[in-house]
N, C-alpha and C positions, 0 to 999 in steps of 0.2 A: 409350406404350411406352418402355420405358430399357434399357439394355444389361446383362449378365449379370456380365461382367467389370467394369464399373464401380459395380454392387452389390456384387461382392466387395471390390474395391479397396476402398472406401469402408469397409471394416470392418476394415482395417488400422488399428492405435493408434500415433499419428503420435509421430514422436521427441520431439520437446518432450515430449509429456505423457507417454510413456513417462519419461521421464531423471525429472520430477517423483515420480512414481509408485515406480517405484526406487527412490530416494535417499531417499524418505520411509521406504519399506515393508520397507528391506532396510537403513538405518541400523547397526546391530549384527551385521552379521552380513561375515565371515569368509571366505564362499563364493567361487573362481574360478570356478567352472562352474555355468552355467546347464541346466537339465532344461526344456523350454519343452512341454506338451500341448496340442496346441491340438482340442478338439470338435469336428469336423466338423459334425455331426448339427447342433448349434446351431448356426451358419453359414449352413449347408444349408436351413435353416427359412424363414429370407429368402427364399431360392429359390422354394422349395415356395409358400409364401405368395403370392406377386409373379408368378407362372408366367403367368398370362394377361396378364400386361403387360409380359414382359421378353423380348425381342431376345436369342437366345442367340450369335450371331457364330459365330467358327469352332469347330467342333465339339471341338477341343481346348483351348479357352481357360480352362475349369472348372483345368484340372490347373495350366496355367503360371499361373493366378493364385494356384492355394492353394503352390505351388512357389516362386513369389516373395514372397508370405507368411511362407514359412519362412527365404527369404533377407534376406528386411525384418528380421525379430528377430535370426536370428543376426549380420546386420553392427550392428545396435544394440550390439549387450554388444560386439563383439568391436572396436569403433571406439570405444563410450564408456566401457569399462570392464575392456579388453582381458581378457573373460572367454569361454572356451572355451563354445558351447553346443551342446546337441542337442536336434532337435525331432520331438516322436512327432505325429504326424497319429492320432487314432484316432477309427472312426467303427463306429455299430452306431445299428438304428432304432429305440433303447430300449423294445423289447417284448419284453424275455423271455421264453416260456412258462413258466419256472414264477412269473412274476411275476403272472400273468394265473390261476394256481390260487390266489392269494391276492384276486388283485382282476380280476373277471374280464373288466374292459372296459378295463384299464389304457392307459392313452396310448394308446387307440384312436382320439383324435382327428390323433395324428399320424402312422399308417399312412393316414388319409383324407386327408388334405393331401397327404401325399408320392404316393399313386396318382392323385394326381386330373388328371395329364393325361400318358400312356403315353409321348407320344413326348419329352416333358419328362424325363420319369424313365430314358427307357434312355441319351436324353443323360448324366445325370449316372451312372449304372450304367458308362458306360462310360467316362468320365472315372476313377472310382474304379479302375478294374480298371488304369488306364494310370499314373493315381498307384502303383497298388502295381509294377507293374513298372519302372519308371521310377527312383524311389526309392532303391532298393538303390545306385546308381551315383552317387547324388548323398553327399559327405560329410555324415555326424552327420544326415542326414534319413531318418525311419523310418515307414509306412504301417502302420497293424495294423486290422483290421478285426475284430469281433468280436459274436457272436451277445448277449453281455451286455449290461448296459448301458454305456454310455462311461464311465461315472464310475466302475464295477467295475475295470474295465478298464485306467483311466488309475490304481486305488489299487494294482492289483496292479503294473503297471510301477515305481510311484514304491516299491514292497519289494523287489522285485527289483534296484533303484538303490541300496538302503540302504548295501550293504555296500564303494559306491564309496570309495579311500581318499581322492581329492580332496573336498573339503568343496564341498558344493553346496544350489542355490535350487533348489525347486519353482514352476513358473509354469502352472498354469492358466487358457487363454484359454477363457472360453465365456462366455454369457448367458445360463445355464441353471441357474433354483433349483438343482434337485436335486441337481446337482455342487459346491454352496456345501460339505458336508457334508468335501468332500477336505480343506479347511484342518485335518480333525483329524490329517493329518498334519504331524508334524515337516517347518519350513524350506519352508513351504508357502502359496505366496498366489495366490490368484485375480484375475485378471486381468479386469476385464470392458469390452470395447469396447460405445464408444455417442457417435453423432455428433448434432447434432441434425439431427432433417430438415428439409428445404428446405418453403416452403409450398404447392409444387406436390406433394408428397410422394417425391418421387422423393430416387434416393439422392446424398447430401452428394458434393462435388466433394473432391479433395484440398487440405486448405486451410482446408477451412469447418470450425468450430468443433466440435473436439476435447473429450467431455465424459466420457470412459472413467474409471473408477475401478476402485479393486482394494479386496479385502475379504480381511481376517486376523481372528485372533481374536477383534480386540477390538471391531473396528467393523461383525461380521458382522450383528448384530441391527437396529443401528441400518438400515443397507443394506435388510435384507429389508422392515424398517419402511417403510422409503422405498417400495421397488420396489412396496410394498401399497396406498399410499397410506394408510399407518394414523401415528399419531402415537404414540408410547412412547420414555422415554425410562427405562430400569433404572438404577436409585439404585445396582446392584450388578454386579461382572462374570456374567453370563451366559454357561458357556464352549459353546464350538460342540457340545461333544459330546450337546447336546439337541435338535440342528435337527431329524432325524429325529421325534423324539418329538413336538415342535411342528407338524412338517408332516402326520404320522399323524393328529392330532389336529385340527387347524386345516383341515388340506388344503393338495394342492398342487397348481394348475392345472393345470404343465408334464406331468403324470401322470394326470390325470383323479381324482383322490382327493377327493372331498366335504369340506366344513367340518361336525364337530361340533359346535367351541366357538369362537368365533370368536377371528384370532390375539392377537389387543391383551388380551383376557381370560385365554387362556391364559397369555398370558406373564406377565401382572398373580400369576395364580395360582403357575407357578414359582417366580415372585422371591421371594412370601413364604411358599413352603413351603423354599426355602432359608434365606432369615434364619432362621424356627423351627426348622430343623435338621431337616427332612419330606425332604428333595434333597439328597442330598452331590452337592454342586457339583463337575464334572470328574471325571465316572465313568463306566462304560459302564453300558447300561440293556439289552444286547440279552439276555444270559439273562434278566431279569426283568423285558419289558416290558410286563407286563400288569398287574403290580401297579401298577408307575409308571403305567400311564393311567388305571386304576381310581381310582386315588390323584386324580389330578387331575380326573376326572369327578364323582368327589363333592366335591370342595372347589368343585366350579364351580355349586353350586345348595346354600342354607343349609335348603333345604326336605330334599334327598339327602341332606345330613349330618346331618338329624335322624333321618329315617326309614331310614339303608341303614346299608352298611359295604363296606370293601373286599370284602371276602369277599363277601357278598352278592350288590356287584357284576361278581364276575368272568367269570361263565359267564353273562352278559347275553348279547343279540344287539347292542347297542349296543357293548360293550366285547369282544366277538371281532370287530367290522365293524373295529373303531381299530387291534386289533392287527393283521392282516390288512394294515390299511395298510402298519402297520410296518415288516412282514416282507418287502411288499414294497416297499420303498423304502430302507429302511436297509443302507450298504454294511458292514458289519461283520457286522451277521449274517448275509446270504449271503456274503459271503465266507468266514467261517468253516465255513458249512454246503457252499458247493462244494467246497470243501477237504478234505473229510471224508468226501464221500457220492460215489461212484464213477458212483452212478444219476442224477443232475442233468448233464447235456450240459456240460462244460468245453473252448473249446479255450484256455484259458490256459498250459496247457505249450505251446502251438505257438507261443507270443511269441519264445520265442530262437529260432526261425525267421525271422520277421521283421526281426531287429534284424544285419542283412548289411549289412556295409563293402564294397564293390567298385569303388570310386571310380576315377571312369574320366574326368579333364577333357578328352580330346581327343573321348574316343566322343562325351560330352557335348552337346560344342559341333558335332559334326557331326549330332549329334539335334536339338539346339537350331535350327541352320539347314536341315534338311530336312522338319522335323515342325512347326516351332513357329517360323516364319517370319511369320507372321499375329498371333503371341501372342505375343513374343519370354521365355524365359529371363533373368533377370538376374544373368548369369554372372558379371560384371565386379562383382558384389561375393561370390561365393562365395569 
């Protein structure tokens, strides 16, 4: 048995290798103000995972840990880089319905993890529900909860942020493929915590070796390479804006989505339908993704490219199963399809709801000591 808070704790990214990580990943850039998302759901996954071995302590200790979370990063920047931050919490159990009319068992495996033990889960349900009230009172800390998926969620926030006149960083905290995909935004890097485990397996103490990385444009491929256990190394840049395409294609565990073409082949195949000018490199694919996986389905058999043709292959069952993936997985066409279409359940207008300043340090600290006496608040660096 190990303790719930000391799981979380433990997936904090300790200052040393943040400042490393920083100074490397943000070298050129300009920004006072830090935008910090951190995924819940992936967080949370720990949990769900570890439930029949973890001690949950005092019923509110879920919230003051991901509460001091947000106060670990914001005194980061604001003590080593004297940079203003704010940090969105944003959490959804990536099951969309209409992501499940595209793929119909989608991240089914992670509704069965998360119900798999009731009184575990209204624990954390009700933690959630005290994150969001709570929140609003704390400075630059924001709760948003959303039926979409997290990474929809966390791209439409960072649009909404675009038109701030302070120059600012993107920082997504999660361990979750399918959010790799956010880096196609501009001033945007993914943050990913990862400690080593102990050989009891239980979780890393504060202290023990610190092994988190972040992933930007240009090292996204190599990353996913790694995280696959696959070896690839592209003779060329490979920009992000294909991860979707490769993961529709390839699959993505985190989602339940099957392998077609396996990934090290797939990418072998991009790279050289770019050189031959087959791929304009750093384009969107979402009106035309069927041709692009057509495209790449026949170049991936010399027997297909004798005997087929794009065309041919479009209205396959194999090449509507890829797109399907696609559509559900890639954040730029639903977003542009929520956006447009009245009849797909949006609460994305309800975010400036959310986003309430009511900063209140004395209520605070009398919540702090009558609530969270057991978990303490780390107020003395807000």
């Amino acid at each position: 048995m190990f303790d719930l808070q000391a799981l979380i704790y433990s997936q904090f990214i300790t200052y040393d290798r943040l400042t490393g990580m920083i100074n490397e990943s943000c070298r050129d850039s300009n920004a006072n103000v830090a935008h910090i998302y951190i995924d819940m759901q992936s967080l949370l996954k720990s949990i769900y995972s570890n439930i029949d071995k973890l001690t949950i302590g005092p019923y509110n200790g879920l919230t003051s840990c991901m509460i001091n979370m947000a106060i670990h990063y914001k005194y980061f920047f604001l003590s080593r880089y004297n940079t203003t931050c704010k940090i969105y919490f944003v959490y959804s159990n990536n099951c969309p319905e209409y992501c499940k009319k595209w793929v119909p068992n989608y991240n089914a495996r992670n509704i069965q993890v998360a119900n798999h033990s009731a009184q575990h889960l209204e624990i954390i349900n009700q933690n959630l529900r005290m994150m969001k009230t709570i929140t609003p009172y704390i400075d630059n800390i924001y709760f948003i909860e959303t039926q979409h998926e997290t990474g929809l969620a966390i791209h439409h926030l960072i649009q909404m942020n675009m038109n701030e006149k302070e120059p600012h960083m993107n920082f997504i905290i999660t361990k979750d493929q399918y959010n790799y995909q956010l880096i196609n935004n501009p001033n945007t890097i993914i943050l990913r915590p990862k400690r080593l485990t102990s050989n009891n397996n239980q979780p890393v103490q504060p202290g023990e070796r610190d092994i988190s990385y972040y992933i930007n444009s240009l090292n996204i491929w190599s990353v996913i390479c790694l995280e696959r256990k696959i070896e690839f190394n592209p003779s060329i840049l490979i920009y992000p804006n294909l991860v979707t395409l490769v993961y529709a294609i390839s699959g993505i565990k985190q989602r339940g989505i099957a392998s077609t073409i396996g990934i090290k082949k797939c990418l072998e195949i991009i790279q050289n339908m770019i050189i031959s000018g087959n791929i304009v490199n750093n384009s969107s694919y979402s009106r035309f993704a069927t041709d692009m996986i057509a495209l790449i389905y026949l170049n991936s058999s010399k027997e297909r490219m004798k005997n087929s043709s794009v065309q041919a292959l479009q209205n396959t069952g194999t090449i509507m199963g890829i797109n399907n993936n696609y559509k559900a997985i890639d954040l730029s066409y639903q977003y542009e399809l929520i956006r447009s279409n009245s009849n797909i359940y949006s609460d994305l207008d309800l975010f400036n709801s959310y986003l309430i300043d009511l900063y209140d340090p004395e209520g605070l600290k009398n919540i702090n000591e009558q609530y969270f006496k057991d978990c303490p608040i780390d107020l003395m660096k807000l």
